[in-house]
C-alpha positions in Angstrom: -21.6 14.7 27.5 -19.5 16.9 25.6 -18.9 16.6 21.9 -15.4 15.5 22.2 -16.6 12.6 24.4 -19.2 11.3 22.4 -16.7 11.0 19.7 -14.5 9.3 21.7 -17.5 6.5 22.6 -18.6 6.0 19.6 -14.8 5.3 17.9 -14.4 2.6 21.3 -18.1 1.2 20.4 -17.0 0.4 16.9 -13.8 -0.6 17.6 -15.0 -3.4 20.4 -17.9 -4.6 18.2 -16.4 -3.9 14.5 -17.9 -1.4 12.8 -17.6 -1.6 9.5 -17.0 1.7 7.2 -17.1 1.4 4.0 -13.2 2.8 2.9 -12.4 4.5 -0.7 -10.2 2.6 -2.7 -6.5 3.5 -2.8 -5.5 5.5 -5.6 -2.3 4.6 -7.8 0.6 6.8 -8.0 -0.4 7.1 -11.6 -3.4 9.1 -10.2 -2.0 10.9 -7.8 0.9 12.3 -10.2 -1.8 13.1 -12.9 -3.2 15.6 -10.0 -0.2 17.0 -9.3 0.6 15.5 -5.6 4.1 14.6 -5.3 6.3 13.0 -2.5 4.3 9.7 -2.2 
């Protein structure tokens, strides 16, 4: 099995039995701005 087709595997095992990740809160456009990315 090829790298590429693990990968593929294991993102169709989590999604049919619900893997949960643990996901970074979203930062505020406040935040953003202070670091200097624009067009949000």
């Amino acid at each position: 099995m090829t790298v590429w087709e693990f990968a593929c595997a294991r993102q169709g095992w989590d999604q049919a039995y619900g893997s949960k990740k643990e996901t970074a809160a979203a930062m505020s456009d406040e935040r953003l701005a202070e670091l200097g990315i624009e067009g949000f």
